[in-house]
Backbone as XML, in Angstrom:
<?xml version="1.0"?>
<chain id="A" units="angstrom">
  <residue number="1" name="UNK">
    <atom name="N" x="57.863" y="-58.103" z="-80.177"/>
    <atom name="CA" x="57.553" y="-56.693" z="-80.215"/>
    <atom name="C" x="57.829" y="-56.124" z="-81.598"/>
  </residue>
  <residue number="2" name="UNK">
    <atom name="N" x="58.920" y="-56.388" z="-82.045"/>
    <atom name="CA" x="58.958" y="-56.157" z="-83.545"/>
    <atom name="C" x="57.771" y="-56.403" z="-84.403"/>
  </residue>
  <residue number="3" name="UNK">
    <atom name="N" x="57.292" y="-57.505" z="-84.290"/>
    <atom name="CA" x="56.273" y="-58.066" z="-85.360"/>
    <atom name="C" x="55.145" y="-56.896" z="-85.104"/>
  </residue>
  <residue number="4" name="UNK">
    <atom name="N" x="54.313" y="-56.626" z="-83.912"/>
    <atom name="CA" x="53.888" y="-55.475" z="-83.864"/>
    <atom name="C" x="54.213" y="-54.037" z="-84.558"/>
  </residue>
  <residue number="5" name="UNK">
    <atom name="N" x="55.104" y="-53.768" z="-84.569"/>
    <atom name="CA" x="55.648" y="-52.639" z="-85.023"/>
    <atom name="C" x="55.882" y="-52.718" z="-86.683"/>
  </residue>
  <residue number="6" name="UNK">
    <atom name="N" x="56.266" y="-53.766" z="-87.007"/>
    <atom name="CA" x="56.112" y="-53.857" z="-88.674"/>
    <atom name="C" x="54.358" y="-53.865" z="-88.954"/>
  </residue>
  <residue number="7" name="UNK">
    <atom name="N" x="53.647" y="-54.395" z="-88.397"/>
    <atom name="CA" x="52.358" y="-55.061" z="-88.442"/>
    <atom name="C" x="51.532" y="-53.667" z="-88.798"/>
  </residue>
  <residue number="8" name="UNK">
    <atom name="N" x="52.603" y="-52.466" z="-87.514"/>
    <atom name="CA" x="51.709" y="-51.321" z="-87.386"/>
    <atom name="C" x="52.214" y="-50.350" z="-88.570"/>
  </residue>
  <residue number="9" name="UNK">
    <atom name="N" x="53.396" y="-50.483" z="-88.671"/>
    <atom name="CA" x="53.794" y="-49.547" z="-90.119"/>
    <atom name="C" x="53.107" y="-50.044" z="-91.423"/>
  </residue>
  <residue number="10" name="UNK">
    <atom name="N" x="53.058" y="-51.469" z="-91.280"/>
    <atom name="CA" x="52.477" y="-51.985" z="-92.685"/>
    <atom name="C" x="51.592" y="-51.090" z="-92.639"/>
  </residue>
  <residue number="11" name="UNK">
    <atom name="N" x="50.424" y="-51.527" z="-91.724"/>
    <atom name="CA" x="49.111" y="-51.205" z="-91.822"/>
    <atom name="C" x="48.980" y="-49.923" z="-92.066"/>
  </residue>
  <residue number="12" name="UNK">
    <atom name="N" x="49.848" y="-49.310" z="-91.865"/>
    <atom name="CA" x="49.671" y="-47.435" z="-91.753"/>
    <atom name="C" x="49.832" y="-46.860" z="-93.153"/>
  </residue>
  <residue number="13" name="UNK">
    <atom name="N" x="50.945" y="-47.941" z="-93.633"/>
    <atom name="CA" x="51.268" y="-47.368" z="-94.679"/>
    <atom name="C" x="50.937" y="-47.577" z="-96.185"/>
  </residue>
  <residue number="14" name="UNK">
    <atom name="N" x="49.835" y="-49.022" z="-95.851"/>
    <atom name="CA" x="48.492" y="-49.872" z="-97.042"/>
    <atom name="C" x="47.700" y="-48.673" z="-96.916"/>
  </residue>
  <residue number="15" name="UNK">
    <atom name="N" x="47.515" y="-48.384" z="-95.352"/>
    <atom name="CA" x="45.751" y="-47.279" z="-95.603"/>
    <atom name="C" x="46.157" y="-46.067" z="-96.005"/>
  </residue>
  <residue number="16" name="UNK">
    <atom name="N" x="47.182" y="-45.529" z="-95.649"/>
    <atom name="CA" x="47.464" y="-43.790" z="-96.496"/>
    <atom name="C" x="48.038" y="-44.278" z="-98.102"/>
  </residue>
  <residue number="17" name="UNK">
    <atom name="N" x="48.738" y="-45.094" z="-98.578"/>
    <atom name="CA" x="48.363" y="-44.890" z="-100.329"/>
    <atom name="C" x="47.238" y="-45.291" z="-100.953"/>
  </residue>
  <residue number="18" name="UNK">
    <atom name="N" x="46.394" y="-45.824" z="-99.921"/>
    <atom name="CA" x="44.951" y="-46.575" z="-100.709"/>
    <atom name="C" x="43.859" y="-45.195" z="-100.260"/>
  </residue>
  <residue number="19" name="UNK">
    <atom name="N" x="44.629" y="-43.927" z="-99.288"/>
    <atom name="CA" x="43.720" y="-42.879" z="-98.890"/>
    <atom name="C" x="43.271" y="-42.027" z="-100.817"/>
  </residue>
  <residue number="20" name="UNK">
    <atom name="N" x="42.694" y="-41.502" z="-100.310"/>
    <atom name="CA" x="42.148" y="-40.473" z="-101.980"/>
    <atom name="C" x="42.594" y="-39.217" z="-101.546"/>
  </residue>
  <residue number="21" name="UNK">
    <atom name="N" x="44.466" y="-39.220" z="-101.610"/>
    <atom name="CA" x="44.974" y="-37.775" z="-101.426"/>
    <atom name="C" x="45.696" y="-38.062" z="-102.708"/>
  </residue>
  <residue number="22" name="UNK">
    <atom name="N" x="46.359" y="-36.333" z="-103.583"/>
    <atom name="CA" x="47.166" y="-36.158" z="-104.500"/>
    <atom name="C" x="48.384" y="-37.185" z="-103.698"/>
  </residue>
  <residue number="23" name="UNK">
    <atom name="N" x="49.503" y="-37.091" z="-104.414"/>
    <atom name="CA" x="50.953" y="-37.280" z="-103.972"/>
    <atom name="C" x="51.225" y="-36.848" z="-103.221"/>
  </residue>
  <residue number="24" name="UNK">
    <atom name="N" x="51.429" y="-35.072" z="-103.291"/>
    <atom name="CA" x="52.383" y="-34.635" z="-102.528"/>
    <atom name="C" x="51.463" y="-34.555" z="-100.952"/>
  </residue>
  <residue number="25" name="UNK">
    <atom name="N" x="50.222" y="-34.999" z="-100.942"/>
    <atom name="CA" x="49.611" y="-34.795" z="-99.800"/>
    <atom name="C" x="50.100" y="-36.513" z="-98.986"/>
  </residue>
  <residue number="26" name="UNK">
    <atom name="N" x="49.768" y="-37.134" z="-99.941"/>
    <atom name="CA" x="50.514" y="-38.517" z="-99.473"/>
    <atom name="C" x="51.570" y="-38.701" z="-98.897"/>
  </residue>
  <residue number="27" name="UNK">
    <atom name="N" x="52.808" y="-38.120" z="-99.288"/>
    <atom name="CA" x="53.943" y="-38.505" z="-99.325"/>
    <atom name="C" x="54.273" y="-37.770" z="-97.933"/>
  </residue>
  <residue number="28" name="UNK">
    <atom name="N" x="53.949" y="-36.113" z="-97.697"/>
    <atom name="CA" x="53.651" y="-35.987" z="-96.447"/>
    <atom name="C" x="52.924" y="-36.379" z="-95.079"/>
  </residue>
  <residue number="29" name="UNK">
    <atom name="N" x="52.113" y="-37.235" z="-95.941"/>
    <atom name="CA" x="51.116" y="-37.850" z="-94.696"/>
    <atom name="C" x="52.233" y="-39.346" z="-94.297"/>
  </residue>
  <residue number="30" name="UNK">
    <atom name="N" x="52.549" y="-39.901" z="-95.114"/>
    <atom name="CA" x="53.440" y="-40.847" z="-94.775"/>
    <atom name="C" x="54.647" y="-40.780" z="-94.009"/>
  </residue>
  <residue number="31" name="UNK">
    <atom name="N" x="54.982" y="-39.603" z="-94.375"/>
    <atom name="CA" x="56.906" y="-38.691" z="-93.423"/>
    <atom name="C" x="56.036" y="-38.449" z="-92.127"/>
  </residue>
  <residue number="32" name="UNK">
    <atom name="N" x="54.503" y="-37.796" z="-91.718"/>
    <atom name="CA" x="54.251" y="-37.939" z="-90.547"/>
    <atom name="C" x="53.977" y="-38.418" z="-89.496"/>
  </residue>
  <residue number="33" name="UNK">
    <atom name="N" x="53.558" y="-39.947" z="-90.428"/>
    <atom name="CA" x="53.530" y="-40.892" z="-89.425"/>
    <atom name="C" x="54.256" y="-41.392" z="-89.255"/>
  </residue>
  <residue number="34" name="UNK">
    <atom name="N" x="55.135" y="-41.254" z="-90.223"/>
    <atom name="CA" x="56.889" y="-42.014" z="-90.093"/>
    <atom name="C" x="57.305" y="-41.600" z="-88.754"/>
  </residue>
  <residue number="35" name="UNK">
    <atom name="N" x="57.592" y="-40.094" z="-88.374"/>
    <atom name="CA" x="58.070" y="-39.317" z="-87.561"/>
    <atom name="C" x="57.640" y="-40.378" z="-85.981"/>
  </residue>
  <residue number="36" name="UNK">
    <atom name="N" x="55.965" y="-40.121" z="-86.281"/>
    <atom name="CA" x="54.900" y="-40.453" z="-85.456"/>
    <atom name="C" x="55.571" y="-41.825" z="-84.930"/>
  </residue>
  <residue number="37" name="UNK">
    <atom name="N" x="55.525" y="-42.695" z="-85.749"/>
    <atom name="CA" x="56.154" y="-44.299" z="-85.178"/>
    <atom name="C" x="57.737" y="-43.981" z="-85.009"/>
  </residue>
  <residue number="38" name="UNK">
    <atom name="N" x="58.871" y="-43.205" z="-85.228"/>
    <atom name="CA" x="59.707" y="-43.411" z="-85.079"/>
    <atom name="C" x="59.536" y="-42.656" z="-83.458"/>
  </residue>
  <residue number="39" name="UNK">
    <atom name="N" x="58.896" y="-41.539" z="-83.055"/>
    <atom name="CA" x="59.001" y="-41.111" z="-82.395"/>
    <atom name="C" x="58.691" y="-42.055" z="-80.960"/>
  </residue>
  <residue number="40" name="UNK">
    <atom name="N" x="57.277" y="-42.702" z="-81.410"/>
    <atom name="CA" x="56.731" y="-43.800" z="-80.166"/>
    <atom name="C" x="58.186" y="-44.838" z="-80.154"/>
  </residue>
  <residue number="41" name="UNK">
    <atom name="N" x="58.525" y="-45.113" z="-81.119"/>
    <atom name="CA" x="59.424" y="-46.283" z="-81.039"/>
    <atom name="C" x="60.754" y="-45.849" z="-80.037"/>
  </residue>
  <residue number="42" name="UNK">
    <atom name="N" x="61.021" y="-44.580" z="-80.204"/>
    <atom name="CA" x="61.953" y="-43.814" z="-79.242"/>
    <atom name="C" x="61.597" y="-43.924" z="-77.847"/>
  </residue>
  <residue number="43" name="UNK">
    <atom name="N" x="60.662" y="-43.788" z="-78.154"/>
    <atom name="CA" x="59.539" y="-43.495" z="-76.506"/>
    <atom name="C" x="59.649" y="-45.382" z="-75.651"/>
  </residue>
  <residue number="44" name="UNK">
    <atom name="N" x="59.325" y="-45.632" z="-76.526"/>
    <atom name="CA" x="59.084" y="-47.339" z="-75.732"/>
    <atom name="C" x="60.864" y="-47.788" z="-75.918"/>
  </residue>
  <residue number="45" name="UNK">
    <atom name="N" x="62.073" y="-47.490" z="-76.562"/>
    <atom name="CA" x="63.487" y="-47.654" z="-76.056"/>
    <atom name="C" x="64.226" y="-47.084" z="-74.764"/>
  </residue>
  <residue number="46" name="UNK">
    <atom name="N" x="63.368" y="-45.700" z="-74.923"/>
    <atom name="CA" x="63.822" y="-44.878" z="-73.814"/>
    <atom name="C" x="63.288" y="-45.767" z="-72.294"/>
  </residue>
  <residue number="47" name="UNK">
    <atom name="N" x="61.955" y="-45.752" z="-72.614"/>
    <atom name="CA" x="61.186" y="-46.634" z="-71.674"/>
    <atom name="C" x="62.126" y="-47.675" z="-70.700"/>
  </residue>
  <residue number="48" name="UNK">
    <atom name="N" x="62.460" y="-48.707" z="-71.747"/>
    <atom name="CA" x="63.259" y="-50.080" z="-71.531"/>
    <atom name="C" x="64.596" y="-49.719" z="-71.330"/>
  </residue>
  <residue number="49" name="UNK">
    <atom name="N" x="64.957" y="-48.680" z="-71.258"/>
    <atom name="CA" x="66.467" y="-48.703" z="-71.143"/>
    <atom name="C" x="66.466" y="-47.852" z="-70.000"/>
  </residue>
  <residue number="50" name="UNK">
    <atom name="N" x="65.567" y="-47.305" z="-69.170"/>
    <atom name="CA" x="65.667" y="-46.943" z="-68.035"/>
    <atom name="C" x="65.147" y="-48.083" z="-67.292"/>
  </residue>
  <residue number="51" name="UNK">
    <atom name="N" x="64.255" y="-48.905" z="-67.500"/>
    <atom name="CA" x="63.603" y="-49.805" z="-66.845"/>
    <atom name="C" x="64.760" y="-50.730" z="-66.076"/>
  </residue>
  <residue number="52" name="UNK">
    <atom name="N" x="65.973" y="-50.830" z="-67.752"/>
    <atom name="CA" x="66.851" y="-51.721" z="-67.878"/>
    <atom name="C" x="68.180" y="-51.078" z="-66.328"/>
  </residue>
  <residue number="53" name="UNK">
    <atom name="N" x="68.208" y="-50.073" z="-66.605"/>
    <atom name="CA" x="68.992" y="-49.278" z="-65.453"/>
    <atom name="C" x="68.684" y="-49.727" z="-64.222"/>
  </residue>
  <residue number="54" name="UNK">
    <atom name="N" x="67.007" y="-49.318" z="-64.249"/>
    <atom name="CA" x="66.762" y="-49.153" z="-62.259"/>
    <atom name="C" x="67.076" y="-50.968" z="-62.288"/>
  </residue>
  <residue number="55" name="UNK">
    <atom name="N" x="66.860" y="-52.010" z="-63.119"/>
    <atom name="CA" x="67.238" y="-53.518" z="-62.446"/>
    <atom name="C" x="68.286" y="-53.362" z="-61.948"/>
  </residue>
  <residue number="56" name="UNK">
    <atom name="N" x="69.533" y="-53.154" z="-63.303"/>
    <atom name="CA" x="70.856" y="-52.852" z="-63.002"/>
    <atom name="C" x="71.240" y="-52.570" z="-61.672"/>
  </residue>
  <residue number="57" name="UNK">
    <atom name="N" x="70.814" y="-51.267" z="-61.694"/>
    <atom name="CA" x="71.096" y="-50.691" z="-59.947"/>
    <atom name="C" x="70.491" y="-51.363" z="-58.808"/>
  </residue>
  <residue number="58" name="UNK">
    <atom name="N" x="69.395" y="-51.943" z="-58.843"/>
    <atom name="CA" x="69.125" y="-52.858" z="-58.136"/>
    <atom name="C" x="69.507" y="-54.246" z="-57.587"/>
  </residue>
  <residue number="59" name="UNK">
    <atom name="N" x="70.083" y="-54.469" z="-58.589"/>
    <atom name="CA" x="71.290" y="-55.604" z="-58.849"/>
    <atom name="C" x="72.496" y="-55.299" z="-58.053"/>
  </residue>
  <residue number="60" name="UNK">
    <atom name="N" x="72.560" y="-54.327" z="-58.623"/>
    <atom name="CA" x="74.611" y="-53.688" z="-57.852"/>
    <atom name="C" x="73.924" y="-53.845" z="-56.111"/>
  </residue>
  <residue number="61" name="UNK">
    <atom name="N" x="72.763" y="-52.786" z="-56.285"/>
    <atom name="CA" x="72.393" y="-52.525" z="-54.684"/>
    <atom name="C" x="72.586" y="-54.348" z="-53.966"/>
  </residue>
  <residue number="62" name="UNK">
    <atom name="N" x="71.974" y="-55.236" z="-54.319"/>
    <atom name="CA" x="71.967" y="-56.516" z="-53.410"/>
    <atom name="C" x="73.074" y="-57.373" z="-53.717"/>
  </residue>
  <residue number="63" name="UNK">
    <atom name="N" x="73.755" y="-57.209" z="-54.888"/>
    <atom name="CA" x="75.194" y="-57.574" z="-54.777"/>
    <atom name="C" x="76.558" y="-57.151" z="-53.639"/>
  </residue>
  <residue number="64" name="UNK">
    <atom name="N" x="75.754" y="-55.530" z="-53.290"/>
    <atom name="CA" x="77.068" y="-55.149" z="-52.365"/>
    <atom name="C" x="76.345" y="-55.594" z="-50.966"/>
  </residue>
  <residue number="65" name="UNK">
    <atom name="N" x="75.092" y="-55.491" z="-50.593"/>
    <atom name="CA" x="74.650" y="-56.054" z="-49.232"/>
    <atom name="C" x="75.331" y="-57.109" z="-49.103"/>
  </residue>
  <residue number="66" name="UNK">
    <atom name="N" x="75.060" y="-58.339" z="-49.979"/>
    <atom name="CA" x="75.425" y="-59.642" z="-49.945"/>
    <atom name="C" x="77.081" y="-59.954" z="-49.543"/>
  </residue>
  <residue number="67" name="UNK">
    <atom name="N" x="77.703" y="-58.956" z="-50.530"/>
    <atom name="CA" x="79.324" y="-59.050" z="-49.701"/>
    <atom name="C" x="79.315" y="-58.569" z="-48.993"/>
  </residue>
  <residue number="68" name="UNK">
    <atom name="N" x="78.699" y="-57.427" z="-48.182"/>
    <atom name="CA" x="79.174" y="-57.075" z="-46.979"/>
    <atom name="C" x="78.668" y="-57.583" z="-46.126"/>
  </residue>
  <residue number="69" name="UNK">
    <atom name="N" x="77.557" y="-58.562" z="-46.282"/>
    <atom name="CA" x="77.155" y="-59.759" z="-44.832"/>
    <atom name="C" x="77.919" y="-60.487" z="-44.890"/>
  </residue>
  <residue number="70" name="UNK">
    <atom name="N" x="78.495" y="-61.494" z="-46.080"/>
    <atom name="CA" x="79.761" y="-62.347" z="-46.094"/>
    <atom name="C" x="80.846" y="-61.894" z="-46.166"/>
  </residue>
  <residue number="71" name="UNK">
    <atom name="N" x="81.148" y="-60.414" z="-45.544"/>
    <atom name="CA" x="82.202" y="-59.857" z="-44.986"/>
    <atom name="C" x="82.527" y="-60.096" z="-43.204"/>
  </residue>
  <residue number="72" name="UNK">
    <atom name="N" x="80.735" y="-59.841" z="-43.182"/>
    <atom name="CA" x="80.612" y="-59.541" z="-41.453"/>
    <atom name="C" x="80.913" y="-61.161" z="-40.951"/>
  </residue>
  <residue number="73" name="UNK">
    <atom name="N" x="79.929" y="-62.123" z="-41.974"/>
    <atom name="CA" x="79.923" y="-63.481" z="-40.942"/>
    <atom name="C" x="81.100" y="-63.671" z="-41.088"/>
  </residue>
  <residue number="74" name="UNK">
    <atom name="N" x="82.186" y="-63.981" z="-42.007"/>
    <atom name="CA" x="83.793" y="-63.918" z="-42.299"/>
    <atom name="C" x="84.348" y="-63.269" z="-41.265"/>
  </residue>
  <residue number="75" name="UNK">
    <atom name="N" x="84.098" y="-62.285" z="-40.793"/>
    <atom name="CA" x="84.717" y="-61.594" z="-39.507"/>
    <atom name="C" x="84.313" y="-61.935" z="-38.534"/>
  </residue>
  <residue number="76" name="UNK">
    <atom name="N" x="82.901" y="-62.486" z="-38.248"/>
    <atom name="CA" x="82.594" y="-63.592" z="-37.247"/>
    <atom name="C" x="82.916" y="-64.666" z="-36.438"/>
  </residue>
  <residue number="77" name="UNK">
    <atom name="N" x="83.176" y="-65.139" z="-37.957"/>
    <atom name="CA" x="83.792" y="-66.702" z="-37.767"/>
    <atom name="C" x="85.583" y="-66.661" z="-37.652"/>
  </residue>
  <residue number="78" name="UNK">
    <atom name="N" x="85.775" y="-65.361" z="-37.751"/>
    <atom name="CA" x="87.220" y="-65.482" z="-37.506"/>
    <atom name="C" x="87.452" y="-65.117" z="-36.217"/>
  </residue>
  <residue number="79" name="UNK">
    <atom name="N" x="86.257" y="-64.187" z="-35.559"/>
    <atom name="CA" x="86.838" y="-63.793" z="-34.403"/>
    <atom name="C" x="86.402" y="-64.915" z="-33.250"/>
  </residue>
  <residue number="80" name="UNK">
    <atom name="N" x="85.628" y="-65.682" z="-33.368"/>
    <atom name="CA" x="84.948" y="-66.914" z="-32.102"/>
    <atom name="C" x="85.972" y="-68.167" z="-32.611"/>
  </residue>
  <residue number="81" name="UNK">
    <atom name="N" x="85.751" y="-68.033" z="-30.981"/>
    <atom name="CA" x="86.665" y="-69.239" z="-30.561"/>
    <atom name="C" x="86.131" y="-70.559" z="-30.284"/>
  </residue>
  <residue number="82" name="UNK">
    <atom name="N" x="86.385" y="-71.788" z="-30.892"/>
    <atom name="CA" x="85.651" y="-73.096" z="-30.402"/>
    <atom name="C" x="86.613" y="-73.511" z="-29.562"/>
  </residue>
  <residue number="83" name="UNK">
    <atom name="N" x="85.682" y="-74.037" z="-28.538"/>
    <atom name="CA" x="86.356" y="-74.840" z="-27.878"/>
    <atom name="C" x="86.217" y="-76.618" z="-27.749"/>
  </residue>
  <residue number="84" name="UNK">
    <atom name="N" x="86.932" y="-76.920" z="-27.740"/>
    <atom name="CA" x="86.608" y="-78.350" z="-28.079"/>
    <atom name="C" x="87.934" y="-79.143" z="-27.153"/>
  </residue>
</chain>
């Protein structure tokens, strides 16, 4: 995913100094797309780090089922009696 993201700044940032603006029109056009990719790049962390959460919690969620069935059969097997 990185390589994308350099791939896309390169590219952004070959075609606006090779654009036919003064400087100071440049140099602003460059801080806006800066903004622009830092902003998406925020956007797709935010993304993954909630994504990263709901597993998380999903995780905890079937971790505690799981002990509390090998709570119940544990209380199962303690309460039956074999006879033999």
């Amino acid at each position: 995913m990185n390589k994308v993201l350099i791939g896309f700044a390169a590219g952004l940032l070959v075609g606006v100094l090779f654009a036919p603006d003064n400087g100071s029109a440049t140099r602003s056009r460059i801080a806006r797309r800066g903004r622009e990719l830092k902003d998406k790049f925020d956007d797709l962390v935010d993304s993954l780090s909630s994504k990263f959460d709901d597993l998380r919690e999903e995780g905890e969620t079937f971790a505690d089922k799981a002990k509390e069935k090998a709570r119940s059969y544990s209380a199962e097997a303690g309460n039956s009696s074999w006879a033999g």
